[in-house]
Each structure stands twice: as structure tokens, then as C-alpha cells.
N, C-alpha and C positions, 0 to 999 in steps of 0.2 A: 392342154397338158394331158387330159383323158384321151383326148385323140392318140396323141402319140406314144402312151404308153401300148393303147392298144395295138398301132399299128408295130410298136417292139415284140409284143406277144405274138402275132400270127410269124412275123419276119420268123421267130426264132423255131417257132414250128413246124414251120416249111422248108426251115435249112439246118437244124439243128438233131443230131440224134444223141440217144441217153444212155447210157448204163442201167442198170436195176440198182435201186439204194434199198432193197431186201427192207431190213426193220425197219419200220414207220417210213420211210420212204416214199417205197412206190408199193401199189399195192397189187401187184398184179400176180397173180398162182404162181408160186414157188414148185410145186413139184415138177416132176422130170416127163415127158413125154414117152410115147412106148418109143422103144429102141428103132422100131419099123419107120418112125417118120421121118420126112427129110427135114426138117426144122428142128433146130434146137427149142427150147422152154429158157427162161433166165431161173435159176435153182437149184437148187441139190439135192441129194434125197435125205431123208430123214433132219431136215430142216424144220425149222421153229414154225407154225401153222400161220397160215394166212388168214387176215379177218374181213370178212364181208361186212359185218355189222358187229360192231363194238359200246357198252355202256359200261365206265368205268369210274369208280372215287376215291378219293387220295385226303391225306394228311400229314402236315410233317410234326416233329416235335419242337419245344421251343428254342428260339434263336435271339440273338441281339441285334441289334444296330448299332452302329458306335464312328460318328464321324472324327479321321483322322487328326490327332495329337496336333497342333502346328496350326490349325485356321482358325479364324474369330470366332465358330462356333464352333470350337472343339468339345464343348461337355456337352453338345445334343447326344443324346441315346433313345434308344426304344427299345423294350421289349416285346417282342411277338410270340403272343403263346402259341399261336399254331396257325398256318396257312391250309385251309382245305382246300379243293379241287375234285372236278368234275371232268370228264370228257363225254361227247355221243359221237360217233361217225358211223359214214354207210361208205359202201363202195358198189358201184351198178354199172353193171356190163355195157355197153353202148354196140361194140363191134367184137365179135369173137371168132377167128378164124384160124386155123394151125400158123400162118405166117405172120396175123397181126390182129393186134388187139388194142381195145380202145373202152378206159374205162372211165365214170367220172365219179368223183369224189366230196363227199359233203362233212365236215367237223368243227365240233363246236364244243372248246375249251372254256371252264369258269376258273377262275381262281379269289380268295378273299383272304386277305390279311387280318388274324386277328391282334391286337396290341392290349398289351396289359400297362404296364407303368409305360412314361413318356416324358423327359425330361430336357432343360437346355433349348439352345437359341432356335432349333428346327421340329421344337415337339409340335408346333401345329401344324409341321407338313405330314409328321408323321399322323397323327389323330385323323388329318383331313383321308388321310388312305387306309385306315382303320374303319373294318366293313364294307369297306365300297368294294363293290362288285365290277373285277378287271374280265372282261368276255374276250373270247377269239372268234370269228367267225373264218375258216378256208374252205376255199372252192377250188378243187383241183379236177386236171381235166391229165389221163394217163395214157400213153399209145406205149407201144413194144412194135418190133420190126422183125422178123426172123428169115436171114437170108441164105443160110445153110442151116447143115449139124452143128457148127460149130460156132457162129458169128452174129450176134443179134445187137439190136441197138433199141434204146428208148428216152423217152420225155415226160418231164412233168412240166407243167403250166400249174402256177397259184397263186391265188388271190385271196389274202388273209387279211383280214382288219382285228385290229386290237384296240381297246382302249376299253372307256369308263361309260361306256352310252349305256341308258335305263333300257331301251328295247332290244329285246334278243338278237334280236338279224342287223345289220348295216353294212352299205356296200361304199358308204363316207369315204372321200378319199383321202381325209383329214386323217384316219386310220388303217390308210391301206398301205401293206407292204406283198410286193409284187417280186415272184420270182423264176425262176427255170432253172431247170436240172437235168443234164444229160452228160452221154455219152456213150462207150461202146462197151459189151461185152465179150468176154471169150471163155468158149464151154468146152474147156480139156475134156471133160468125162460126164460123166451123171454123178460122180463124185466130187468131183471140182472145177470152179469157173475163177476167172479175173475180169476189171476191167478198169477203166478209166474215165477221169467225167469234169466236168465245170456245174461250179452251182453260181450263180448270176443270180442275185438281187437288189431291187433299189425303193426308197421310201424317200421320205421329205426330210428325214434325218440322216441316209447315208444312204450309199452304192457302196457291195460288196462281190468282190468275184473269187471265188475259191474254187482250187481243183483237189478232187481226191480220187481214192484209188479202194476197189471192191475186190475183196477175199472173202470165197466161202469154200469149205471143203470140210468132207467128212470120211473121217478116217475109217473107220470099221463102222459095226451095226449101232454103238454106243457113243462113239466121241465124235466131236465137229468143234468147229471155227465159224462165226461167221461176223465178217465185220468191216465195216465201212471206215478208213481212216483220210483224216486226224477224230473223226468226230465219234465211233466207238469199237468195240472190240468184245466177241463177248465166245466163252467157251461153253458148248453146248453137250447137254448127255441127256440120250436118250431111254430111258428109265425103261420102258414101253413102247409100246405103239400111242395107248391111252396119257401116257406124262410124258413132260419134257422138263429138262431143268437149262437154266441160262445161267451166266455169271460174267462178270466183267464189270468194266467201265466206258461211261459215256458220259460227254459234250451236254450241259445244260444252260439253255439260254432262254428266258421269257422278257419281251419287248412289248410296253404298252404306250398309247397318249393317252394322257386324262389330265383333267385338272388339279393340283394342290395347291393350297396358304401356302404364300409367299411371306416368309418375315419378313423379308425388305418391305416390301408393301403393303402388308397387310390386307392383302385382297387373292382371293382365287386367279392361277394364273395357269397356261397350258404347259406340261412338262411331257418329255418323254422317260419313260420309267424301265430300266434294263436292271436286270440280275441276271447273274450267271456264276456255273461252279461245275464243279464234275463229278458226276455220282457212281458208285459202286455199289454194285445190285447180286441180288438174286432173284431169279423170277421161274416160277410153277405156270406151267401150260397143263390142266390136267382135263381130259376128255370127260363129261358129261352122262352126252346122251348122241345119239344122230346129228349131226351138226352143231350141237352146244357143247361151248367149252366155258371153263370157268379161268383165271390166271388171279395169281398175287405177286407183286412184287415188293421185296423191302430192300430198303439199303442206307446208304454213310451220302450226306452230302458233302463235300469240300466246298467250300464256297466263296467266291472271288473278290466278288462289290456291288454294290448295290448302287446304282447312279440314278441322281434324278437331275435331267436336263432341262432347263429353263429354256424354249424355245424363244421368248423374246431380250431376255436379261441375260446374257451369261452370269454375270457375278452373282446373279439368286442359285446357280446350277451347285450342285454338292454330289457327293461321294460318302457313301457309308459302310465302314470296314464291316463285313456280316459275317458270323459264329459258323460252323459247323453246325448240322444236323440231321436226325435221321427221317426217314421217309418211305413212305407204306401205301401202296395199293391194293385195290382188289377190284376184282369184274367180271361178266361175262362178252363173249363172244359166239356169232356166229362164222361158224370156218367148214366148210366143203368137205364132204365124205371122200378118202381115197379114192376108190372107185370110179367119183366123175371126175377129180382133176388129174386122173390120168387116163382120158379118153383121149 
């Protein structure tokens, strides 16, 4: 099975081209090339900053659990006083050339559930995932193509593992989920780009292939657009050279495997653990120092369900209706002086 995922990753990179997914995406320099070159750049000008190296932490406020009215365990609840979070990523040049670029990616996500009261026929699945430390580990690998002014293409390659493992790092394929992302750009201006693209990924619990579609553009010296759809959208003002403001909404999905108590059985058993909801933010990019930046983001979560999937039992598997809440970051970042990303 390892063999052939691998050989699915080369195949796709050898025949597949990408779009730029700008935020969190892909990471490769957003700004614009001098006018003199025959290659496009994927970006626009006065665009949200690119991060080289990023350490960031998070917090939400409290939320419920509440599985749906109508099943045998309908009065399990939880309270979660607060979910924090961590991120670290790098990002390191591998190949750098006006027509193509090649970069690779290393990130590592924590998140930890805290729970206050816990009640009803599933409070020990909930307790059991109360404090446990859920990690992400992704390894991305990122090229860009630039074959005029106007026309460029790109890739991402990743390899994310998620779950409940005690050691930092794991390349387990019992938590690995494998993906790719491409397709093509197009660069009307230094003001404005489109393009179009396929996201392709598969795990032990699903295969998904989604296509979406890349809008950036910026109006004058103050106003921009920049946004990647179905999954966000965000309008951009730029304050300064030194701040940037963002605003909008975005697609939020965390997917882990780890163990919970099973009330059927009463024994620890493997589940796959999804939330998901859609947030609406504000976020501060505000300039530092020479390559340090600092950013904060707050915002409103909507949020959808919270599913915990019994890999061997369906009937242990549940759904639980989750609250609304709010949610706060802050961090720094390192991001590249004008000056050399428009060499």
C-alpha cells in the first residue's frame, strides 16, 4: 500500500500542474516580478505577506457538545472550556530561478480539548479526549512553473499525519493523509490573477477530489480581494506599507485518529475524530522590524459537527451537535524584505 501511494505522488508530479492557493496554501513569494522580466510571479501587489517561518498560539472560548435529540444516547453532553492551539512551520528554498521554483515545507500543529462538566451515555468518550494531545505533523514539497508573462502553473505534494501519538514526529500510515493540489494560473496584470485547480486526497477513512477557482486582485493602493473558493474569501486593506488588515470568511476542518472509550465496550477503541465549521475573522499583519512580523487574528466560529468515527463498530460511531464560538490568535513571523522578493 506504501508503495503505491508513493508511486501516486511522483505520477502526479510529473504530470500534474498547480495553481497558487495564496493563504496557507502554497507558500511560495507573492510579490510581483520587475515589469522587465519575461516570467510572470503567482501574486499581486500589495498582498497579505508571505511567511518563511512562522510560530503561532491560539485559543477558543467555551463551547458545548450535545449529541442529537432522537438516539439512545441522546442526554450525553460536554462542556469544553477552551480548546488551545499551537502551530510551528518553516518554509526552505530547495531551487530558485525566475521560471521555476521549488520549495519544501515542514508544519506542526497541536491542539488539546479542555472539558469542564461531562454528562450522559458518551461522557467517557468525551473525558477520554479531555487533555489528550491531538498533533499534526505536514511535509510539503512546492514547485511553481512560469512559462510567459502571463501563464504559470504549480504543485503541492503532502503528507500530514494526525492523531494522538505521545512522540512529536510520526510518519505512521495509520495517521497519514496524503494529498495534491494543483493547477493553472493566469496573470491579467500585477494587479490581478485567476486560475483554476483540483485538490486530490485520500486516507484510510476517505478519498476526496475537489476543484476550485483563485481570485486575487487589488484595486487601488488600499483595497484587495484575495480568495480561494469554496473554501475562503477574505477582503484586504492595506493600512501601510508596515500593517495589513484582512477580513472575511473561511472553511474550517480538523481531522484526527486516536483512541476513545467506547461505551459499548467499555475498552479503548480507534476513532477517527472530524470538526468542522466556518470562521469569520479579522487578522493584523503588522511589520516589526527587518523581516519580523507579528499578526493576530480573532473571530466568530459557526460550527457544524463534531463526528467521532468508530473505525471497527459503526454502531459505537456518534455525532455531536457543537455551540458556536469565538477564537483568537497571535504570533510571529518571519517574511522577506521588499527589496529581495522583487529581484
Amino acid at each position: 500500500m506504501k508503495h503505491l501511494k508513493i508511486s501516486i505522488f511522483f505520477a502526479f508530479f510529473s504530470y500534474c500542474s498547480f495553481v497558487q492557493a495564496q493563504v496557507n496554501l502554497l507558500p511560495l513569494e507573492s510579490k510581483v516580478l520587475p515589469s522587465k522580466s519575461v516570467f510572470c510571479s503567482p501574486g499581486v501587489m500589495n498582498t497579505s505577506r508571505s511567511r518563511g517561518a512562522e510560530f503561532t498560539s491560539g485559543f477558543t472560548s467555551p463551547f458545548s457538545l450535545q449529541v442529537p435529540i432522537g438516539s439512545v444516547d441522546a442526554a450525553t453532553s460536554g462542556q469544553v472550556e477552551f480548546v488551545e492551539s499551537y502551530r510551528a512551520k518553516i518554509k526552505i528554498p530547495l531551487i530558485i530561478k525566475k521560471d521555476f521554483k521549488v520549495l519544501f515545507g515542514y508544519e506542526y500543529n497541536s491542539e488539546t480539548y479542555h472539558f469542564g462538566e461531562t454528562a450522559g451515555f458518551h461522557s467517557a468518550t468525551f473525558n477520554s479526549l479531555d487533555d489528550k494531545a491531538l498533533r499534526s505533523n505536514r511535509y510539503s514539497l512546492y514547485a511553481t512553473k512560469s512559462f510567459n508573462e502571463r501563464i504559470y502553473s504549480l504543485i503541492r505534494l503532502r503528507a500530514t499525519y494526525n492523531g494522538d501519538y505521545d512522540q512529536g514526529m510520526t510518519i505512521n500510515d495509520r495517521y497519514g493523509i496524503y494529498s495534491v493540489i494543483g493547477g493553472v494560473g493566469f496573470k491579467e496584470s500585477d494587479k490581478k490573477e485567476w486560475g483554476l485547480g483540483l485538490s486530490y486526497s485520500f486516507s484510510k477513512f476517505r478519498t476526496r477530489l475537489i476543484p476550485f477557482l483563485l481570485y486575487n486582485q487589488t484595486f487601488n493602493d488600499k483595497w484587495g480581494i484575495e480568495a480561494i473558493l469554496p473554501l475562503q474569501v477574505f477582503a484586504r486593506y492595506n493600512v501601510s506599507k508596515k500593517t495589513i488588515l484582512l477580513s472575511g470568511v473561511e472553511y474550517h476542518r480538523s481531522f484526527y485518529n486516536a483512541d476513545f472509550y467506547n461505551a459499548f465496550s467499555n475498552e479503548s477503541e480507534n476513532y477517527y475524530l472530524k470538526h468542522s465549521g466556518l470562521r469569520s475573522s479579522i487578522t493584523l499583519e503588522q511589520k516589526i522590524a527587518p523581516w519580523l512580523w507579528m499578526h493576530a487574528k480573532a473571530g466568530y466560529q459557526t460550527s457544524f459537527t463534531t463526528d467521532f468515527h468508530n473505525q471497527y463498530d459503526p454502531t459505537a460511531s456518534f455525532g455531536a451537535n457543537t455551540s458556536n464560538t469565538w477564537f483568537f490568535q497571535m504570533g510571529l513571523f518571519l517574511s522577506p524584505p521588499d527589496r529581495l522578493m522583487n529581484r
